[in-house]
C-alpha positions in Angstrom: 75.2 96.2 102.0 75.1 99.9 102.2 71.9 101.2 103.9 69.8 104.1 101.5 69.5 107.1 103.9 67.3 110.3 102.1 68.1 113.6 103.8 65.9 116.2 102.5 66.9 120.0 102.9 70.7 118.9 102.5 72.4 122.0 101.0 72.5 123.6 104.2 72.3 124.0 108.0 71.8 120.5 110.3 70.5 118.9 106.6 74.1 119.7 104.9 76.2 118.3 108.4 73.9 115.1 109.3 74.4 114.5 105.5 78.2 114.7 105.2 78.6 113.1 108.5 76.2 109.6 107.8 78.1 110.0 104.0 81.4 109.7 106.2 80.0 106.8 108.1 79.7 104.8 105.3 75.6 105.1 103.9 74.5 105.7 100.8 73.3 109.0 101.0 70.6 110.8 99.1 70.5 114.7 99.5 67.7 117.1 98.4 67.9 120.7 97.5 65.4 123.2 95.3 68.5 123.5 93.2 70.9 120.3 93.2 72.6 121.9 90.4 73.9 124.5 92.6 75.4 122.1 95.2 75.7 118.8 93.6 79.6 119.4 92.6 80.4 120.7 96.3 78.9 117.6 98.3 80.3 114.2 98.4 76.9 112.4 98.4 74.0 112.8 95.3 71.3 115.3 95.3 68.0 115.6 93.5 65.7 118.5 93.0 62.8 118.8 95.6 60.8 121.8 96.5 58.1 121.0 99.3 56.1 123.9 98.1 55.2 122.4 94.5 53.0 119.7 94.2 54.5 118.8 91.3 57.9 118.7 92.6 56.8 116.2 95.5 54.5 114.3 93.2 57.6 113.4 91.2 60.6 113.1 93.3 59.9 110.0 94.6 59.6 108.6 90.9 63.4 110.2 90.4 64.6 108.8 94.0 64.2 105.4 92.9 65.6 105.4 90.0 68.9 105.9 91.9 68.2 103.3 95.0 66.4 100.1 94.9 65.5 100.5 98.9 65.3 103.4 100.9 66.0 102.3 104.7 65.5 105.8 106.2 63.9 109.5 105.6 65.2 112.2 107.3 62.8 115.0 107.3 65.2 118.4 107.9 63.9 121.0 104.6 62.2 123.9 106.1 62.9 127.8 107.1 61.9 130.3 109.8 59.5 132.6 109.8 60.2 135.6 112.8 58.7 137.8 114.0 55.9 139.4 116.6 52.7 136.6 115.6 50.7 140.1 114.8 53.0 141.6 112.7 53.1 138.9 110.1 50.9 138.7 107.3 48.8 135.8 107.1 49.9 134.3 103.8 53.7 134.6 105.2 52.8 132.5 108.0 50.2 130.1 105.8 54.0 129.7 103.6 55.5 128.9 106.8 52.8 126.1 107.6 52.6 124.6 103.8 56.7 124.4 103.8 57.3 123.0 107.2 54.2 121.1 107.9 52.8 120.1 104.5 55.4 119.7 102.6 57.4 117.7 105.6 54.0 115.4 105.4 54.3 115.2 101.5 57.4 113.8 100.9 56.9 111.5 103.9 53.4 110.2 102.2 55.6 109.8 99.2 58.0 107.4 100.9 55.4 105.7 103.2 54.2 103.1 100.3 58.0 102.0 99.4 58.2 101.1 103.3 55.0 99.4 104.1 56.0 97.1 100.9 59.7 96.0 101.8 58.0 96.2 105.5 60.5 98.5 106.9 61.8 102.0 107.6 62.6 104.4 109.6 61.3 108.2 109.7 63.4 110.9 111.4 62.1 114.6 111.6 64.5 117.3 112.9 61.8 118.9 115.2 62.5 121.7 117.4 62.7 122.5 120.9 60.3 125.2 119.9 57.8 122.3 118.8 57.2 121.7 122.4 57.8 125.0 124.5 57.1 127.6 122.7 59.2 131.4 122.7 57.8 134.7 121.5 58.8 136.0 117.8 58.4 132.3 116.9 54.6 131.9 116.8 53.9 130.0 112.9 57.4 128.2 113.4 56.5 126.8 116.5 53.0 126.0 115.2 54.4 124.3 112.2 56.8 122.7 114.8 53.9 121.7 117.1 51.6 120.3 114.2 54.9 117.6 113.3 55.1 116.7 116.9 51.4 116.1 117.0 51.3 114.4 113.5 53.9 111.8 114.0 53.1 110.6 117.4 50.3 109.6 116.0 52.1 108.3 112.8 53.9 105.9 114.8 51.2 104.1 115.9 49.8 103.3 112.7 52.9 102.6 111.1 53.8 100.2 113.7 52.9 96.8 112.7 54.9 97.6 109.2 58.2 97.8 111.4 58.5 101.5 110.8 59.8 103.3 113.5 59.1 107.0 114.0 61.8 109.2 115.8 62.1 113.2 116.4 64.9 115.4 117.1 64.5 118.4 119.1 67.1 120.3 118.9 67.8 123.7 121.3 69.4 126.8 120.0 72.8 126.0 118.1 74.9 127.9 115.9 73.7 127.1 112.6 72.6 129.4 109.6 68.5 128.8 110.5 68.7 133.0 112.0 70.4 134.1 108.8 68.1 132.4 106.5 65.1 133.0 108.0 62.4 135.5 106.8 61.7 138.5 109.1 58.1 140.5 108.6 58.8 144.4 107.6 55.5 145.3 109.1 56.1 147.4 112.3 53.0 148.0 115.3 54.9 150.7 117.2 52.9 149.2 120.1 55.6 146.2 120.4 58.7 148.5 119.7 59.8 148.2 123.4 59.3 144.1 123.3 60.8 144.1 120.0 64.0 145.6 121.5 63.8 143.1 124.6 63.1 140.0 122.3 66.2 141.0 120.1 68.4 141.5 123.1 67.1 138.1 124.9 67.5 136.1 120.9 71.6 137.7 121.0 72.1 136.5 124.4 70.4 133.0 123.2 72.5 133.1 120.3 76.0 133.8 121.7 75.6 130.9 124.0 74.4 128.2 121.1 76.4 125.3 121.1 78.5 122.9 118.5 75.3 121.6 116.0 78.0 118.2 116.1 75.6 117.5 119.0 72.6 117.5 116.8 74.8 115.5 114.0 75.6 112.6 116.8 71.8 112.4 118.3 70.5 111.6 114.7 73.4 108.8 114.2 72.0 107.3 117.3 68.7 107.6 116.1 69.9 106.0 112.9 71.7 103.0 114.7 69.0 102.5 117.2 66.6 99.8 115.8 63.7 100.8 118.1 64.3 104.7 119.0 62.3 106.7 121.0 60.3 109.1 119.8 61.6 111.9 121.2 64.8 113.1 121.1 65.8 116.4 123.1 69.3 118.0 122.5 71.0 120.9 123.7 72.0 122.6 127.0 68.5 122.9 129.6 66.2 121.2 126.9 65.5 118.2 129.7 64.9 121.1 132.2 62.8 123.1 130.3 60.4 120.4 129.2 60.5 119.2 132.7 59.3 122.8 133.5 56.6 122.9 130.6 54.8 119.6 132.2 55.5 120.2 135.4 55.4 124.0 136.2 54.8 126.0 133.3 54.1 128.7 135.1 57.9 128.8 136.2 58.7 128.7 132.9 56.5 131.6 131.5 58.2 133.9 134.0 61.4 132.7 133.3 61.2 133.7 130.0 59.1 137.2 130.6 62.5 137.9 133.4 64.2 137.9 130.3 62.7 140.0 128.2 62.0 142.1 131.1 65.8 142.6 131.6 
């Protein structure tokens, strides 16, 4: 029997290609967008409408969800956007959105789901994290909190869910060429005082960008994840991620001036 596999935040970015790729595989797939009309006839799996910022949206999804599946086997957390910008230059109610989307919302759905997997006792949560959830990079500050709170939710989520037989996994993924840059929300509020660092940070994030690699690398360490019955919980990918949380434990002070060499360039 085909296993149930939700991907939430499907219409786009790693969502869209873990999605197609798990649909090519051979799962049952179950995609989520804010507007499934919009991109139900273009994907090969079924969508359904889910927007982590309404309550009513979450409360009610899961009703919807299975209607169309019986059992769900695994939730993969991927919906959420990116806030940039210097942390001072950004109101407060942008970054609170960026918090009650990535974090909240991410915990939402995954409350939703939690009672249909300590029933059938079994399940399997996957969250595409961030690198950025464990080091963090400047122009990133209420992404990587949002992507710090998840890290720091779920490891202890695991533990709990444990004796159900639901495993708890995250993906960490580096910089990769995906639309995330294009779709995120930039702050038009300018502090002259940072007008030299903003120029530095932009340079350093091109550089970054122009070396991104294939997302397919993302796409293959969740279908591990998937086919692992026990995974780890954490699940670095991309070129230097090992390194640079080696660095982070290890020697963060290294790393600090690594990334101030660059800026500094």
């Amino acid at each position: 029997m085909k296993q149930n596999i939700l991907v939430t935040g499907a219409s786009s970015g790693f969502g869209l290609l873990i999605a197609n790729k798990l649909h090519q595989n051979g799962y049952n797939v179950i995609g989520t967008s804010r507007n499934p009309e919009k991109y139900g006839a273009t994907v090969p799996f079924k969508m359904i409408a889910l927007d982590l910022d309404s309550e009513q949206s979450i409360s009610s999804f899961s009703e919807r969800l299975f209607k169309e599946i019986p059992k769900l086997d695994i939730l993969i957390n991927n919906a959420g956007f990116l806030v940039a910008g210097i942390a001072e230059e950004i109101p407060i109610e942008l970054g609170r959105q960026q918090l009650e989307t990535n974090f909240w919302g991410t915990i939402k759905v995954t409350n939703a789901i939690l009672p249909h997997f300590r029933k059938q006792k079994s399940g399997k949560i996957i969250t595409v994290s961030s690198i950025i959830g464990l080091v963090s990079f400047p122009n990133t500050a209420y992404y990587a909190a949002s992507k710090h709170a998840l890290e720091g939710y779920f490891k202890s989520l695991r533990y709990e869910l444990n004796e159900f037989n639901i495993s708890v996994a995250m993906i960490e993924p580096a910089a990769f060429k995906t639309n995330v840059i294009n779709n995120s929300i930039a702050t038009i509020n300018r502090i002259p005082d940072y007008d030299s660092l903003r120029n530095k940070i932009q340079k350093f994030s091109d550089e970054l960008l122009s070396k991104a690699e294939d997302p397919k690398l993302v796409v293959e360490k969740v279908i591990k994840v998937v086919l692992t019955d026990q995974p780890k919980f954490r699940n670095i990918v991309g070129k230097g991620t090992s390194v640079m949380i080696n660095l982070q434990h290890f020697a963060y002070g290294i790393l600090e001036k690594n990334v101030l060499k660059q800026l500094n360039k």
